[in-house]
C-alpha positions as semicolon CSV with decimal commas, in nm:
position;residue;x (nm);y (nm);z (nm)
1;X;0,477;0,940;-1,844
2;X;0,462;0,526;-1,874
3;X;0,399;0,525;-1,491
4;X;0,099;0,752;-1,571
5;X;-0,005;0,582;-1,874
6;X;0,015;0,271;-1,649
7;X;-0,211;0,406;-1,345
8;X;-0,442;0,545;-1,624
9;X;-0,551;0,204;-1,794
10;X;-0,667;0,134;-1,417
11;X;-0,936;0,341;-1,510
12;X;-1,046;0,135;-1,800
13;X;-1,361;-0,068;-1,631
14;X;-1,482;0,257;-1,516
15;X;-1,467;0,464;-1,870
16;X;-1,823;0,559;-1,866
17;X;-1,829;0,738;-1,548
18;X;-1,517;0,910;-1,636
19;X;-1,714;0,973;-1,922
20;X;-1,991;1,101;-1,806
21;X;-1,820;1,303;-1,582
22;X;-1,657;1,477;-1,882
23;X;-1,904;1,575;-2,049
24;X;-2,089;1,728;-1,728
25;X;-1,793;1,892;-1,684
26;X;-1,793;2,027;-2,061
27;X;-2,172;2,088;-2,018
28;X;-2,093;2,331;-1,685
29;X;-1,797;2,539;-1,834
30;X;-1,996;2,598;-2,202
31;X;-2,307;2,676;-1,948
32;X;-2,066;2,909;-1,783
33;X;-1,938;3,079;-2,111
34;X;-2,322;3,101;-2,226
35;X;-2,454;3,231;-1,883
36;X;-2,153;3,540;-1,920
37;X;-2,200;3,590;-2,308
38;X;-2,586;3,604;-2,305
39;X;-2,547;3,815;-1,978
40;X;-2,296;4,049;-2,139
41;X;-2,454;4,092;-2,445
42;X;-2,763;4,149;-2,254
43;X;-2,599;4,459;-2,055
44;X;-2,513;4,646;-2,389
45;X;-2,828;4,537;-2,591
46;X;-3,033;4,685;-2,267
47;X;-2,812;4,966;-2,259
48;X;-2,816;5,067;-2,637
49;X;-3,168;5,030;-2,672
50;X;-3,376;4,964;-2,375
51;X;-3,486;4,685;-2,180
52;X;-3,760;4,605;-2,389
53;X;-3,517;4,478;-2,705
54;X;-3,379;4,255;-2,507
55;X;-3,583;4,075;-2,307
56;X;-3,580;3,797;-2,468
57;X;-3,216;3,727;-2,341
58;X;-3,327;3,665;-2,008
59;X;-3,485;3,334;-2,109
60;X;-3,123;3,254;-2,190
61;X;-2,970;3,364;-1,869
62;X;-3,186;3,176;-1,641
63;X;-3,135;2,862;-1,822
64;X;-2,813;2,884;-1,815
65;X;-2,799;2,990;-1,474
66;X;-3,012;2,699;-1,356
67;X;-2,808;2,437;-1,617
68;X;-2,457;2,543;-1,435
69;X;-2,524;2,437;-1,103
70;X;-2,724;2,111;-1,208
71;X;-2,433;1,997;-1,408
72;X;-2,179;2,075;-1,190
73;X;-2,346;1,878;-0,943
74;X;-2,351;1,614;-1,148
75;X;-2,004;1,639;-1,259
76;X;-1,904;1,641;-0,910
77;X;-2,127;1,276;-0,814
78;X;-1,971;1,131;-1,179
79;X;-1,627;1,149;-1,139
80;X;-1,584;1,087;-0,772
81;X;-1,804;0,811;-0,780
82;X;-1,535;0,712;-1,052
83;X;-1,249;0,840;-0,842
84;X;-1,361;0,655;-0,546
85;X;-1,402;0,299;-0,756
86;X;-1,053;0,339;-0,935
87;X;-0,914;0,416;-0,602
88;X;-0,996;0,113;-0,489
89;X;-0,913;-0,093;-0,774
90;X;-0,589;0,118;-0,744
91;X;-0,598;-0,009;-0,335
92;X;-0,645;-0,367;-0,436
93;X;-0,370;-0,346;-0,703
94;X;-0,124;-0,236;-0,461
95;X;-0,224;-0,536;-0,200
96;X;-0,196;-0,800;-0,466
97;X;0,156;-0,650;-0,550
98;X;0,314;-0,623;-0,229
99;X;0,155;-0,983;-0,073
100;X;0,357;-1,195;-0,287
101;X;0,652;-1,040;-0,172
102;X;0,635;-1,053;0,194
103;X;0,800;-1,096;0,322
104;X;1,145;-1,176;0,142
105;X;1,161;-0,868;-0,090
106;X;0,981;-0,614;0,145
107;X;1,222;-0,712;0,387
108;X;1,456;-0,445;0,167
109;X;1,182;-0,132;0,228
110;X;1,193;0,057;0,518
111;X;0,804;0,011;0,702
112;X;0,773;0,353;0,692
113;X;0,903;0,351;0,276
114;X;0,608;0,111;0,248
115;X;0,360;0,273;0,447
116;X;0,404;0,600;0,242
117;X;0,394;0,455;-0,081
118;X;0,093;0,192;0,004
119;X;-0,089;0,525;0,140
120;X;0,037;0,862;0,087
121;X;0,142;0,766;-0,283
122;X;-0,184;0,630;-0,361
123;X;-0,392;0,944;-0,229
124;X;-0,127;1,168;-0,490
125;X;-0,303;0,973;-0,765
126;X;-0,633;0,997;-0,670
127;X;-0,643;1,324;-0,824
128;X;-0,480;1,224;-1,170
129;X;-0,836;1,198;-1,343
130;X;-1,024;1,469;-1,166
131;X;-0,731;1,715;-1,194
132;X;-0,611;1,586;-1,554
133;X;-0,858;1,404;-1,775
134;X;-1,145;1,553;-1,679
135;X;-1,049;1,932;-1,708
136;X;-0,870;1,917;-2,070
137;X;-1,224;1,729;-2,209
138;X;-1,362;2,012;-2,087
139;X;-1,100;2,249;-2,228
140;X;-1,124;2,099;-2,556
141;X;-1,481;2,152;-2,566
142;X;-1,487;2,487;-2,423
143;X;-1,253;2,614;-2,656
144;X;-1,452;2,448;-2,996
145;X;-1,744;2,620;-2,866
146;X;-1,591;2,992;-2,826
147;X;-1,417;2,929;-3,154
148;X;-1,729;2,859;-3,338
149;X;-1,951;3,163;-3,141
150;X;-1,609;3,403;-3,250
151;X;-1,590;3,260;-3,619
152;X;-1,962;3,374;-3,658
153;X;-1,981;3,679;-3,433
154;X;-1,594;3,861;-3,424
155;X;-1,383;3,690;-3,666
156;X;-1,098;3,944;-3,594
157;X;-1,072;3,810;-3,214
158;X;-1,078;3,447;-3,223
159;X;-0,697;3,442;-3,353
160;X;-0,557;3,618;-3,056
161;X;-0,817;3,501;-2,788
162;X;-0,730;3,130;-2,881
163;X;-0,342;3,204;-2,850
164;X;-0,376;3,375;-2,524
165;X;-0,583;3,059;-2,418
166;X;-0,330;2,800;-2,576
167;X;-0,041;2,971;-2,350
168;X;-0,269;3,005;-2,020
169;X;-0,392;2,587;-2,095
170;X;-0,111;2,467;-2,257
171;X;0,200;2,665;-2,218
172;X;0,123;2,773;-1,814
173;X;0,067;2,439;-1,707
174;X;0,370;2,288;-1,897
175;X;0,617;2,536;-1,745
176;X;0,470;2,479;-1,367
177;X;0,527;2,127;-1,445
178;X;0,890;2,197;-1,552
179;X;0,922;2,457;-1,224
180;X;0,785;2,205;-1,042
181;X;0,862;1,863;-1,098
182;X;1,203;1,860;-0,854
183;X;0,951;2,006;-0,603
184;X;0,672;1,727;-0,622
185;X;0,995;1,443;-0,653
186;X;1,124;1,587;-0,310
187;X;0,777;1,605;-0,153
188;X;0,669;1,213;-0,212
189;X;1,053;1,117;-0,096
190;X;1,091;1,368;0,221
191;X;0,750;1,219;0,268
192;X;0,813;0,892;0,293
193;X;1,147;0,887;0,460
194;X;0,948;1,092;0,756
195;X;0,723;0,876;0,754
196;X;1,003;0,583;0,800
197;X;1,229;0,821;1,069
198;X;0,854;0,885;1,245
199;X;0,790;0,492;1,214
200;X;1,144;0,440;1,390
201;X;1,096;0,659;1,663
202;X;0,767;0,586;1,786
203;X;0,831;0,148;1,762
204;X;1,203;0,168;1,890
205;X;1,177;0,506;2,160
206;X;1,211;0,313;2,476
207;X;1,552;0,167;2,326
208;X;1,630;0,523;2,102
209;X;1,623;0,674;2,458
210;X;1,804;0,398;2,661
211;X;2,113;0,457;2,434
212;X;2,051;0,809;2,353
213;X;1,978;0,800;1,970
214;X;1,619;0,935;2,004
215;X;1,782;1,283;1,961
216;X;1,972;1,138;1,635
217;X;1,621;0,997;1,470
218;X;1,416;1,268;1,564
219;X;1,689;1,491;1,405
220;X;1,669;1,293;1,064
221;X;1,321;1,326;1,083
222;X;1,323;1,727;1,149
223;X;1,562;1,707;0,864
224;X;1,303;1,554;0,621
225;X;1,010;1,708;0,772
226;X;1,165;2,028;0,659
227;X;1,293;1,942;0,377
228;X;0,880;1,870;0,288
229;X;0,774;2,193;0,399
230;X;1,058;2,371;0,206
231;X;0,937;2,197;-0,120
232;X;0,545;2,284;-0,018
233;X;0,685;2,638;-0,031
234;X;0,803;2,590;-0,325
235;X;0,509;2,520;-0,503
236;X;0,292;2,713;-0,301
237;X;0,480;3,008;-0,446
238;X;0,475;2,836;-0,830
239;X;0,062;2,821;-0,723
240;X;0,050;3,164;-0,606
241;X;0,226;3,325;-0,940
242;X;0,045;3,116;-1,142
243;X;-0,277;3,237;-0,962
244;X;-0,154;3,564;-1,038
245;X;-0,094;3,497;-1,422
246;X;-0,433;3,341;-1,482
247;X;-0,604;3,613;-1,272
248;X;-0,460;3,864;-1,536
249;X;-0,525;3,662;-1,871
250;X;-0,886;3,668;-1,773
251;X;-0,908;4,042;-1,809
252;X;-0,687;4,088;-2,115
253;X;-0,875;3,802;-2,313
254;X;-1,223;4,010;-2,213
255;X;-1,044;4,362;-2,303
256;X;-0,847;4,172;-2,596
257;X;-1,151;4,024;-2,795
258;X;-1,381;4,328;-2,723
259;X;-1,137;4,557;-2,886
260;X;-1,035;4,350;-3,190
261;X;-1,466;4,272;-3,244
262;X;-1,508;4,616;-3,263
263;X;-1,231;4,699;-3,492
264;X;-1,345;4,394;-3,698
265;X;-1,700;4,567;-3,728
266;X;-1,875;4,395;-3,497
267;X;-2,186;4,637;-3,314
268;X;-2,142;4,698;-2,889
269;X;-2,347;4,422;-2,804
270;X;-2,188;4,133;-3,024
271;X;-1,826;4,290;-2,907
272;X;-1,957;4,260;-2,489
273;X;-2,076;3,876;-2,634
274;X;-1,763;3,787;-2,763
275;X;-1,564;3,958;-2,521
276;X;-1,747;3,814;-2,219
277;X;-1,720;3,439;-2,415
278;X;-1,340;3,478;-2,416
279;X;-1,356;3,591;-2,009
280;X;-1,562;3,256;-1,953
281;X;-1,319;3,022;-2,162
282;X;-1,062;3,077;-1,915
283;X;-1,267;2,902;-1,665
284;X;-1,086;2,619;-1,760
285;X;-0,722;2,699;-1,760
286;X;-0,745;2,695;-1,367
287;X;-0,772;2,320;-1,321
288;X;-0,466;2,202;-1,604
289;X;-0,288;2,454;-1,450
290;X;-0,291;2,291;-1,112
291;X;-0,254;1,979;-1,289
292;X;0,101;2,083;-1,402
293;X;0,182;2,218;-1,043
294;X;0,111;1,851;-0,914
295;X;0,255;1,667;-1,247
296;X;0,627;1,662;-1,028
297;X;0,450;1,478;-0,725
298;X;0,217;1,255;-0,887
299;X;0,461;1,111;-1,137
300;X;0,681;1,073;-0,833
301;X;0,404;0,876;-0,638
302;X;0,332;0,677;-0,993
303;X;0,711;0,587;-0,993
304;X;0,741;0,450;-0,690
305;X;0,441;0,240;-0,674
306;X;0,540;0,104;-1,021
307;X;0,867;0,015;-0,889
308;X;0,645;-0,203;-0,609
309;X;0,468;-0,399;-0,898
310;X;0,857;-0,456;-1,080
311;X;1,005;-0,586;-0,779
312;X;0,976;-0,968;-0,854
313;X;0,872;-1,184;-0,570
314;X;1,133;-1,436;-0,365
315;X;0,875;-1,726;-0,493
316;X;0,686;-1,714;-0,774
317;X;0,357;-1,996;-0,820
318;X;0,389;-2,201;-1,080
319;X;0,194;-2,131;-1,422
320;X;0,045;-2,471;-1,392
321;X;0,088;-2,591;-1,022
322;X;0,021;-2,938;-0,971
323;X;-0,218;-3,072;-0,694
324;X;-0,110;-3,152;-0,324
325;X;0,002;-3,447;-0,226
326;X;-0,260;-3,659;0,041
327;X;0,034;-3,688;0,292
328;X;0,249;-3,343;0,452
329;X;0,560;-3,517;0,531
330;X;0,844;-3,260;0,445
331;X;1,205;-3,334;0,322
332;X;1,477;-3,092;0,215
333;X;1,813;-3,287;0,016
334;X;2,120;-3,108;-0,026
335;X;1,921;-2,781;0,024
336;X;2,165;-2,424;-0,045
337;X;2,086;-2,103;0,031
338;X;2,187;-1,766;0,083
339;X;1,968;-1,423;0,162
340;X;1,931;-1,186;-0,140
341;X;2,243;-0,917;-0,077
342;X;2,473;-1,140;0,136
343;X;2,777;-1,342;0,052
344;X;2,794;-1,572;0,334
345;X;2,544;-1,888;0,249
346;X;2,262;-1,919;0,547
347;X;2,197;-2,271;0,510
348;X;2,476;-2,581;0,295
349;X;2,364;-2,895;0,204
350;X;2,060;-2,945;0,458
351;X;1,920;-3,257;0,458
352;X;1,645;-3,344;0,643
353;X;1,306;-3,540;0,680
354;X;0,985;-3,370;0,892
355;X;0,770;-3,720;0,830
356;X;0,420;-3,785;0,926
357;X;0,427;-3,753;1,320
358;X;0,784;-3,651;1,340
359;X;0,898;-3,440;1,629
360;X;1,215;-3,243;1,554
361;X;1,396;-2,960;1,724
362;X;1,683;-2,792;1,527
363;X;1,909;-2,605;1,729
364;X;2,176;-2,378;1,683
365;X;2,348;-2,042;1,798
366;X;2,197;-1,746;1,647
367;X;2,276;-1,697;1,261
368;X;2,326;-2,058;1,214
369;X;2,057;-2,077;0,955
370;X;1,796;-2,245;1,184
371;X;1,443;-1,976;1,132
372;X;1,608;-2,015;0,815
373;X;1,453;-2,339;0,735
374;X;1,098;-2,275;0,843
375;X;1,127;-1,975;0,600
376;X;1,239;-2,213;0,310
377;X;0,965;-2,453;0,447
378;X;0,691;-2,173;0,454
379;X;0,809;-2,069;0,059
380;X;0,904;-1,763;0,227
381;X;1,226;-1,814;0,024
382;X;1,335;-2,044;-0,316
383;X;1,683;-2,275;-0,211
384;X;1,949;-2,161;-0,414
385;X;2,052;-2,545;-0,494
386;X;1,867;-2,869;-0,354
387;X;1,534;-2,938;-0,356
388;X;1,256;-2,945;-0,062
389;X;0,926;-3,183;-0,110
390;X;0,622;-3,269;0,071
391;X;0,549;-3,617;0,048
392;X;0,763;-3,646;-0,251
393;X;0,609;-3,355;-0,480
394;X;0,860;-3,091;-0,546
395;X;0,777;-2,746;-0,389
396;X;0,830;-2,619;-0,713
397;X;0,563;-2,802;-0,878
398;X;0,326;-2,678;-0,566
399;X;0,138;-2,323;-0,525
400;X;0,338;-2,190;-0,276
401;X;-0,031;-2,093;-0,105
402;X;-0,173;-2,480;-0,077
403;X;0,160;-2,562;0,105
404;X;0,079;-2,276;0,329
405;X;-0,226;-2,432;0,374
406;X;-0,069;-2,738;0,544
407;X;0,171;-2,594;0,784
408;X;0,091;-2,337;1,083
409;X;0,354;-2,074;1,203
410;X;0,448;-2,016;1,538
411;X;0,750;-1,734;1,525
412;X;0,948;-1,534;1,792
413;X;0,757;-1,231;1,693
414;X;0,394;-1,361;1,769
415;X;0,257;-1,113;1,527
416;X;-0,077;-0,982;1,646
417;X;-0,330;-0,754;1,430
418;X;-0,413;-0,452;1,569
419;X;-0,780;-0,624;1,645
420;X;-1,014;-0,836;1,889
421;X;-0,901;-1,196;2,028
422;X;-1,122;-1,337;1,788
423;X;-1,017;-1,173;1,471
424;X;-0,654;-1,255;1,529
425;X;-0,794;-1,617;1,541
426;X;-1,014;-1,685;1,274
427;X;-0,661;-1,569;1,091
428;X;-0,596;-1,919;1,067
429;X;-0,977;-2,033;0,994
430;X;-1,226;-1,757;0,947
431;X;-1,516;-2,050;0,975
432;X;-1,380;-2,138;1,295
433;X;-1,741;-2,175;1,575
434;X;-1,678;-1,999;1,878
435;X;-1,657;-2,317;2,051
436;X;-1,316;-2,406;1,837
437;X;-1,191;-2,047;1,936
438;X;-1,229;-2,141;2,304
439;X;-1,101;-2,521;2,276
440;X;-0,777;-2,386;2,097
441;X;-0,756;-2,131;2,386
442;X;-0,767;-2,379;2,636
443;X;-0,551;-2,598;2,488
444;X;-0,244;-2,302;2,461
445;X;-0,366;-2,238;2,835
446;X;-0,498;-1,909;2,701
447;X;-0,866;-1,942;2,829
448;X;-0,839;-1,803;3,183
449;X;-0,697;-1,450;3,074
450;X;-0,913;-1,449;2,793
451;X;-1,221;-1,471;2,997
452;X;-1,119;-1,221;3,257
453;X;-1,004;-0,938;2,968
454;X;-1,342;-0,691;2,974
455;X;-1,517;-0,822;2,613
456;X;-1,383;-1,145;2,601
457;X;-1,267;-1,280;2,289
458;X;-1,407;-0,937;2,132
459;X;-1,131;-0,763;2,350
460;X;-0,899;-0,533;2,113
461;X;-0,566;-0,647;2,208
462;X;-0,390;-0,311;2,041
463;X;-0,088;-0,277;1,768
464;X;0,118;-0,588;1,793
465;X;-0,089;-0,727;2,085
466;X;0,034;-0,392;2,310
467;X;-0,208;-0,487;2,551
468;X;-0,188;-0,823;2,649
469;X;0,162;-0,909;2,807
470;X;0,457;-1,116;2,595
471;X;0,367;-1,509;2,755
472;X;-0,022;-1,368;2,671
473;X;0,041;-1,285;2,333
474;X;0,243;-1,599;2,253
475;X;-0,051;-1,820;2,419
476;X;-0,298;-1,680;2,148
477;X;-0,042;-1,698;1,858
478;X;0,009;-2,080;1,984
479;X;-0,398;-2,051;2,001
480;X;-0,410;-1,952;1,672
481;X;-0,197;-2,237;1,544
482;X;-0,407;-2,481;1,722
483;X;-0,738;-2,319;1,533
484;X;-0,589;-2,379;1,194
485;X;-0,511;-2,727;1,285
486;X;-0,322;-2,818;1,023
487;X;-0,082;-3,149;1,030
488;X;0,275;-2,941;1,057
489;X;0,300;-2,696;1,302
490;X;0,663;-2,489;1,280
491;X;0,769;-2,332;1,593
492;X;1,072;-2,063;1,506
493;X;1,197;-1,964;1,882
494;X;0,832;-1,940;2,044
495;X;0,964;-1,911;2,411
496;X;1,197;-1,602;2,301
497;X;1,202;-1,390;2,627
498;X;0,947;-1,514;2,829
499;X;1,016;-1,675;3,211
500;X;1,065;-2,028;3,289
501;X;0,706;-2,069;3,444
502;X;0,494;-1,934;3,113
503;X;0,757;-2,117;2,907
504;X;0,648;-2,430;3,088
505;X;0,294;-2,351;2,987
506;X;0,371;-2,314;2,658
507;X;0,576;-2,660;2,680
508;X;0,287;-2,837;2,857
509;X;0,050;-2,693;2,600
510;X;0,192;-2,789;2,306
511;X;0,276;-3,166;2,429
512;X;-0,095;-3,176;2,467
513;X;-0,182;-3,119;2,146
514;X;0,051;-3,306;1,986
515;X;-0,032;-3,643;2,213
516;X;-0,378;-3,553;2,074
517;X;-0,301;-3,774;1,748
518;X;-0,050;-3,920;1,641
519;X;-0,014;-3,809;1,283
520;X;0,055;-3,443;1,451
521;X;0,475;-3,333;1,319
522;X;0,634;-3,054;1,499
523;X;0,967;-2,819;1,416
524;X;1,070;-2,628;1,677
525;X;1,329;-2,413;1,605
526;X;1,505;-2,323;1,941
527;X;1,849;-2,263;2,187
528;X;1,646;-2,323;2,483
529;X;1,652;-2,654;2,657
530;X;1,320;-2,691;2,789
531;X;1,171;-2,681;2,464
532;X;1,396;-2,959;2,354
533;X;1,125;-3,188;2,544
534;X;0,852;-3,225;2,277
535;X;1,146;-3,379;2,074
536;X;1,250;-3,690;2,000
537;X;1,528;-3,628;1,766
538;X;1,769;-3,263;1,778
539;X;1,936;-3,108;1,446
540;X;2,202;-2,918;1,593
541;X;2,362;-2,636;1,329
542;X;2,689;-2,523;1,315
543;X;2,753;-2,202;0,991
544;X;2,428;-2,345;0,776
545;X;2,557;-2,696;0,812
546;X;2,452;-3,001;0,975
547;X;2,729;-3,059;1,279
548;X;2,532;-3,363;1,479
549;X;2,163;-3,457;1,498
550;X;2,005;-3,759;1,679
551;X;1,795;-3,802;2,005
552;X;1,868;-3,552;2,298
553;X;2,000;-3,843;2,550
554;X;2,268;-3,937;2,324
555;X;2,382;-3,647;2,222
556;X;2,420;-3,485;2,571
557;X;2,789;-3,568;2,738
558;X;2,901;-3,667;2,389
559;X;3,140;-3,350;2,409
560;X;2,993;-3,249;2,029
561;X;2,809;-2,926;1,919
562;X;2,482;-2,981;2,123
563;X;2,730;-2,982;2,431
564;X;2,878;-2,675;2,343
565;X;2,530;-2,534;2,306
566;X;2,340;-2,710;2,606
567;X;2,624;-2,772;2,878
568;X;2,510;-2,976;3,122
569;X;2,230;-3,058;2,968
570;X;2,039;-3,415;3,125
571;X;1,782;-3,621;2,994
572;X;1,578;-3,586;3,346
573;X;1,528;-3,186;3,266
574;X;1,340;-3,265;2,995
């Protein structure tokens, strides 16, 4: 119920269309219980003594007919318009709590876990105020009104009437909440884990299939896909007798109150009024009763997106971050560090110095801590012990997002939005003139495919950059790096699977832009020799330790790590 409460205060800036909302809503169902009171009263007035003693009813009946539909249209624009703002509050709430922890922490959700609760969980909620607080205002003031009109017109009835409404509002929805709260758990977790199995299988089929594992996945997801419908039964059945319950309470409170009127003294036509009052009231059981049938699956959703906004983040900003230092020379001293969950330290006692122009390859075979380093560099990650600087201000004292500001990324992965040329670029600078799109194109010796894809730089390049090829989509993420322009550019693997020639591109392009100035500093993390070109001194890593380091020429033929890593390895292949 906290997780509720929690979601609930979201709602705060947008109380008075919630509240106006509720009381259209109360406005409709008490124009609903007079349209059927006046109307039955009208019947057995008209029918005990003619039309003519009546008449004057009918005044009451068309006003209330004509009230109904105007507030319920009105309800309707109220409280979507505020569903639809908290929604997005709700939307932007969720974005501000998962970007501080990419990607360290959300490295421990499944993308499918995260997609479900960043989506499916928040469309659960969207129905918390139109399904909860909107229907038991309305309640409330439905059932005040057909107390006072019973009080005054069939004492006698409004003692049973109101219990039978208590247990149909109250009582029904409770129990259906009870019946159905394992249900609506199930639902939000079979949900999202087929959502993660159907996130597996469609990114990874072409390997699923080459080692014959697509049958295992697509199992798991069968498994949880059914598991979801079998819980959808379940409540579809809890709907259907509940249905079935409310559908009979109607009746009996009309039959119930008529009877006890008349026994209380009231005359035919006050007995059809109070009868037909009681019919109306339960108008509103309908909607808390569907409320309890979804309590199970929106608490669920409400848990788990909680649980997103406890998760603390692997950096936090400082509460009073100081300002950045002019230069963006980088140094990490006696830096520690081990991932979150793992026992075996990624990086020991690093030491090293990225200074104003520097141009530094680290090296290493894989897990040696090496993309470990441009994640401590990026505040990806805190060190466990050490400290890491940029021109001498500790990157504790700094907001993680100015240091971002100074360095550009470059990883194996050249992640690509699923969007145009252009959009992927002004990433890095959304002020960025066309003309700096195009010069940073050229310079990554990205320009020619560019211009002959069929819109240009307002080509969609698909999910992950689909439909450009791997040395295209590398060019642009190089491209991208080059638009930002900042003064430390980290390069974590770059060349990662692509073919000697596009690998010299890459090479050629980024010794052009660093010969551009001089003030320029470049890590390239890397086990391939031709990127070891752009350097002039190698780190070589041996377990998250420092084995060598020092220009390529002298460490080559020096029988140490970087000949272990690079045999053969000459100065003229540079």
């Amino acid at each position: 119920m906290n997780d509720l409460r929690f979601f609930l205060a979201l709602a705060h800036p947008d109380r008075w269309w919630l509240r106006l909302g509720a009381a259209l809503a109360a406005l409709t169902l008490l124009a609903g219980i007079g349209l059927m009171s006046i109307s039955g009263w009208f019947v057995a007035a008209a029918a005990l003594s003619g039309f003519g003693a009546a008449i004057a009813a009918t005044r009451g009946v068309r006003g209330f007919a004509l009230l109904r539909p105007l507030s319920r249209y009105g309800e309707r624009l109220a409280t979507h318009e505020a569903t639809f703002r908290i929604l997005a509050r709700l939307r932007v709430w969720v974005f501000r709590t998962v970007a501080p922890l990419a990607p360290g922490r959300l490295a421990e959700l499944r993308g499918g876990d995260l997609l479900a609760r960043v989506t499916g969980d928040v469309d659960a909620l969207d129905g918390l105020y139109l399904r909860l607080v909107t229907p038991a205002i309305a309640a409330a003031c439905g059932v005040i009104a057909v107390s006072v009109l019973l009080a005054f017109t069939a004492p006698l009835a409004l003692p049973g009437v109101l219990a039978l409404f208590l247990a149909c509002a109250i009582g029904l929805p409770l129990l259906a909440a009870r019946a159905g709260r394992e249900a609506g758990t199930r639902i939000a977790e079979a949900g999202a884990r087929a959502r993660a199995e159907a996130g597996d299988l469609a990114a990874g089929l072409p390997e699923l299939k080459a080692y014959g594992a697509d049958a295992r996945v697509r199992a798991r997801l069968e498994a949880a896909c059914a598991q979801w419908s079998e819980s959808r039964r379940h409540l579809s059945r809890l709907a259907l007798a509940n249905a079935a319950v409310l559908g009979l309470a109607g009746p009996l409170a009309l039959v119930t109150a008529i009877a006890l009127a008349a026994a209380g003294g009231a005359g035919p036509a006050l007995s059809a009024l109070a009868g037909f009052a009681a019919f109306a009231l339960f108008e509103a059981a309908g909607p808390l009763v569907q409320a309890g049938e979804a309590a199970g699956r929106t608490t669920a959703a409400a848990r788990r997106l909680r649980a997103l906004g406890e998760m603390e983040p692997a950096v936090c900003a400082p509460q009073d971050p100081s300002s950045l230092p002019a230069g963006s020379g980088l140094s990490l001293r006696g830096v520690h560090f081990t991932y979150p969950g793992r026992s075996a330290p990624a990086l020991a006692g690093i030491d090293l110095d990225l200074d104003r122009g520097a141009r530094i390859a680290v090296v290493g075979a894989s897990g040696s801590g090496k993309s470990s380093i441009v994640r401590l560099l990026m505040r990806f990650y805190a060190p466990d012990a050490g400290a890491i600087a940029m021109d001498g201000a500790d990157y504790e004292r700094l907001d993680p997002a100015a240091i971002r500001t100074r360095l550009a990324l470059v990883d194996q992965r050249a992640e690509l939005l699923s969007a145009s040329v252009r959009d992927n670029l002004l990433l890095a600078r959304p002020q960025a003139g066309e003309a700096a799109l195009w010069a940073a194109l050229e310079r990554a010796r990205a320009d020619r495919f560019v211009r002959a894809l069929p819109d240009g730089l307002d080509t969609w390049i698909g999910e992950q950059g689909a439909l450009v090829s791997g040395g295209q989509a590398r060019r642009i993420a190089l491209a991208r790096a080059f638009v930002k322009d900042a003064p430390v550019l980290l390069l974590d693997e770059p060349t990662e699977g692509l073919d000697a020639a596009t690998e010299a591109e890459f090479v050629a392009a980024l010794e052009d832009w660093l010969g551009e100035r001089a003030d320029r500093s470049v890590l390239i993390v890397t086990h391939r020799p031709a990127l070891l070109a752009p350097a002039r001194e190698i780190v070589v890593l041996e377990e998250g330790r420092i084995a060598e380091r020092g220009p390529a020429g002298r460490l080559a033929g020096s029988g140490g790590a970087f000949d272990r890593l690079f045999p053969g390895f000459a100065p003229s292949t540079r």
